[in-house]
GUKOL-667104 format. One line per 4 residues: their letters; for each residue y, x, z of C-alpha. Coordinates in nm, 2 decimals. Each point is the difference from the previous one (the first is absolute). Layout:
N
A) Y:X:Z ~ ...
This chain:
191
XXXX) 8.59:12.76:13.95 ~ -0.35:-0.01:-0.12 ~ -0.24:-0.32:0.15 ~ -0.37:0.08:0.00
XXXX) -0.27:-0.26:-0.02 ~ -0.06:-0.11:0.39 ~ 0.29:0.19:0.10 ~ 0.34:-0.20:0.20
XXXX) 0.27:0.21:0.06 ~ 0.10:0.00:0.37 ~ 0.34:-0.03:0.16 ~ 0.21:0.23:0.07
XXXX) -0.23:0.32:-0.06 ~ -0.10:0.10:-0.43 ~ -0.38:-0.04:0.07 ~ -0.24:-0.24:-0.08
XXXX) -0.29:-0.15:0.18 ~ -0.31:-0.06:-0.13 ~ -0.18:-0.36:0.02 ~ 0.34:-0.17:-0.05
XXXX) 0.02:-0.12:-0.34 ~ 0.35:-0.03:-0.24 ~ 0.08:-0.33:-0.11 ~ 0.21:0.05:-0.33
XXXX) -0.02:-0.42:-0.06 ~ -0.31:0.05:-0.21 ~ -0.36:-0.03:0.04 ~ -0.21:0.31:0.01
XXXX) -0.15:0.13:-0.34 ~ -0.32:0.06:0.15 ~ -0.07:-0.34:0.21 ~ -0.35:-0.09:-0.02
XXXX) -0.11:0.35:-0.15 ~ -0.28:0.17:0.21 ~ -0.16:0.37:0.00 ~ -0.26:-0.13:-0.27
XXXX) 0.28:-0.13:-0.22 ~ 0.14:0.34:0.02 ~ -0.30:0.22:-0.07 ~ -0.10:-0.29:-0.34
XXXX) 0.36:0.06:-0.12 ~ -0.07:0.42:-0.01 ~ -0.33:-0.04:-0.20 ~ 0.15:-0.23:-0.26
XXXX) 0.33:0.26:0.00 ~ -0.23:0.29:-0.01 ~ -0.18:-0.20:-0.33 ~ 0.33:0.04:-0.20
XXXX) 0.14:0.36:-0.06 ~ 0.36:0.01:0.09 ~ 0.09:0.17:-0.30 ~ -0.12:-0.28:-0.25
XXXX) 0.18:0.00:-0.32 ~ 0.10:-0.32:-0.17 ~ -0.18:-0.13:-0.31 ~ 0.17:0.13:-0.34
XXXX) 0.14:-0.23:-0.19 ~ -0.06:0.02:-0.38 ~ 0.30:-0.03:-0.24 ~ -0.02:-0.38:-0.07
XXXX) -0.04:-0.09:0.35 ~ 0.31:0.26:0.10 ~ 0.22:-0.19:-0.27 ~ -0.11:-0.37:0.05
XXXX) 0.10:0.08:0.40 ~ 0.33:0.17:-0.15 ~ 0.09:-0.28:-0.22 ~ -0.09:-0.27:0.25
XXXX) 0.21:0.12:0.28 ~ 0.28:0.09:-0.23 ~ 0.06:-0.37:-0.11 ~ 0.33:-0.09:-0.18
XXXX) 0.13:0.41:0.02 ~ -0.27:0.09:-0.19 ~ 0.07:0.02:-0.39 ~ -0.34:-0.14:-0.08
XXXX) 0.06:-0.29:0.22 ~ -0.08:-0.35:-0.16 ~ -0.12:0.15:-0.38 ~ 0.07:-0.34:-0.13
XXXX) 0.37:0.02:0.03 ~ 0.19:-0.03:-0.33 ~ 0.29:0.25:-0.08 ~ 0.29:-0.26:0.07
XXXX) -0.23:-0.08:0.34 ~ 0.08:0.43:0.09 ~ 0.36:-0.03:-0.12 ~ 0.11:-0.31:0.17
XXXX) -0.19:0.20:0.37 ~ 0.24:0.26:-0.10 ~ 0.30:-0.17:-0.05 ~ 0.04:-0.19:0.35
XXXX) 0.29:0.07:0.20 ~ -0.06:0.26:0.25 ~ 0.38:0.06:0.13 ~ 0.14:-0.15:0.32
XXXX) 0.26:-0.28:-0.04 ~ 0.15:0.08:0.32 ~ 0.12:0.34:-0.11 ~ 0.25:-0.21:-0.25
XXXX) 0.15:-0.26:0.18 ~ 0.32:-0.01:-0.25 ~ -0.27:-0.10:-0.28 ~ -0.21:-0.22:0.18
XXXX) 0.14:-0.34:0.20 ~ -0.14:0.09:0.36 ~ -0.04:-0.39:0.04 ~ -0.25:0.00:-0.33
XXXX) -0.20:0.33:0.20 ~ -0.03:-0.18:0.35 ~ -0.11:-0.36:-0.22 ~ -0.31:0.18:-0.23
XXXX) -0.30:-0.16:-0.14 ~ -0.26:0.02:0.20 ~ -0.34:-0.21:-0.13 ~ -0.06:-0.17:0.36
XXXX) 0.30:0.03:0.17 ~ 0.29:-0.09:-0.23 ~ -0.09:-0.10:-0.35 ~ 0.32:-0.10:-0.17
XXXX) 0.16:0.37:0.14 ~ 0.11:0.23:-0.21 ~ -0.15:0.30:-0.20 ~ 0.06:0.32:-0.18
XXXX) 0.00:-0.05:-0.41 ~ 0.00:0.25:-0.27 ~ 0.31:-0.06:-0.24 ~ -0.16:0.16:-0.31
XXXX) -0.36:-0.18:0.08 ~ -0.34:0.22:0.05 ~ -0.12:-0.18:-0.34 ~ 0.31:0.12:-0.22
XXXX) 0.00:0.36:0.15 ~ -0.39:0.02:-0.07 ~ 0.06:-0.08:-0.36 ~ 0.30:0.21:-0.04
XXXX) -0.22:0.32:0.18 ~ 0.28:0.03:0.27 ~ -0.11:0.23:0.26 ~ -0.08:-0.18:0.32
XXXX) 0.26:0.16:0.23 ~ 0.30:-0.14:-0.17 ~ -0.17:-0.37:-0.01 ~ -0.03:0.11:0.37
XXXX) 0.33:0.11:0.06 ~ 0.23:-0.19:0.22 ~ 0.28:-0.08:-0.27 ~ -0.26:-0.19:-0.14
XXXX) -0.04:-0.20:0.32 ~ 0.07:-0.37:0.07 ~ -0.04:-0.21:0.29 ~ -0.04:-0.38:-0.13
XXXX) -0.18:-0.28:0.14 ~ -0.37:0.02:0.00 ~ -0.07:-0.35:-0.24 ~ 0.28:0.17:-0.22
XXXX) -0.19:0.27:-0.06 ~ -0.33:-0.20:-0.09 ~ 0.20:-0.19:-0.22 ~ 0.15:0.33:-0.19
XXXX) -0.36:0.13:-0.06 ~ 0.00:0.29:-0.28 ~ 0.34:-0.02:-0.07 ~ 0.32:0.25:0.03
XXXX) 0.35:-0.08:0.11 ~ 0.12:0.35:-0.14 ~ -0.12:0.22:-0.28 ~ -0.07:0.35:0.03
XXXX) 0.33:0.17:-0.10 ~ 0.19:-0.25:0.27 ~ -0.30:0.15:0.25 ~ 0.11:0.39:-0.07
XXXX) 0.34:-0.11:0.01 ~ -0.01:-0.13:0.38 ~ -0.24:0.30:0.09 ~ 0.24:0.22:-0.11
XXXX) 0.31:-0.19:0.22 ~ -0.28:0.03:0.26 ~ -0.09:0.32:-0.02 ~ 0.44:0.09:0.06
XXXX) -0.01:-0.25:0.28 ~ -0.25:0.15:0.19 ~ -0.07:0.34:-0.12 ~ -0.35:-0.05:-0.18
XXXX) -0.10:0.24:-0.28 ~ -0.33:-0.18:-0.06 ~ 0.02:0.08:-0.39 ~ -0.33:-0.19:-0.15
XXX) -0.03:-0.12:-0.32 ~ -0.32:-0.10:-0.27 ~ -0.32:0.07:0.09
């Protein structure tokens, strides 16, 4: 059913009549506008050609617009970032801790640090730290990997800093019980 401007449908018959007007809960688009305000609004339209092209951008303005709408996913991003600054990005947990509830203490998952809302909760630490996998050149996914996972209380964690709990041939040694366990064949080693 199609309403027309000063159209009402009437009841009990498909046809409209004129002079009634459809209230939609809205004010009309055109309230206030006169026959002059319509004839001004075609001699400015008829000023610009419908087929205008935009203005071409050169090369510099194209890639400062790329580069500042791409933000943190793109690789330029922040050119004052130091190589441990990239690797540690790289290295942050991206897995789900849900999906391993026989690894993770659900009580620990539903208590987690949050800066406002709970800040002695609980957070996700890397056994072999960020800092020693950096100096050793481990590749970023197995610092990621969930073996190397642990969830410890947030002012723990501050207070551990740089430092590992395990060292790297204990790290392949529970990726590679984790990989049995649940079927992972994420072989990544050196960068």
């Amino acid at each position: 059913m199609v309403f027309k401007k000063g159209h009402k449908k009437v009841k009990n018959s498909g046809s409209f009549k004129k002079g009634h007007k459809v209230n939609l809960g809205r004010t009309a688009w055109n309230k206030g506008l006169t026959k002059e305000t319509n004839e001004v609004i075609k001699k400015t339209s008829e000023q610009y050609p419908k087929n205008r092209k935009k203005p071409t951008l050169t090369r510099k303005q194209r890639e400062f617009k790329r580069k500042r709408f791409m933000g943190k996913k793109n690789p330029n991003f922040n050119f004052n970032k130091t190589e441990f600054q990239k690797y540690e990005i790289k290295c942050q947990f991206t897995f789900n801790l849900n999906k391993y509830p026989e690894e993770f203490d659900l009580n620990k998952i539903k208590n987690m640090f949050h800066p406002i809302k709970n800040k002695i909760g609980y957070t996700r630490d890397h056994l072999l730290s960020i800092y020693d996998g950096f100096n050793l050149k481990i590749n970023p996914k197995i610092i990621k990997h969930p073996a190397n996972c642990n969830l410890i209380l947030h002012s723990e964690n501050s207070r551990k800093n740089k430092n590992s709990d395990i060292i790297e041939e204990e790290l392949d040694l529970r990726i590679k019980k984790w990989e049995k366990k649940y079927g992972r064949s994420n072989k990544r080693r050196h960068t």
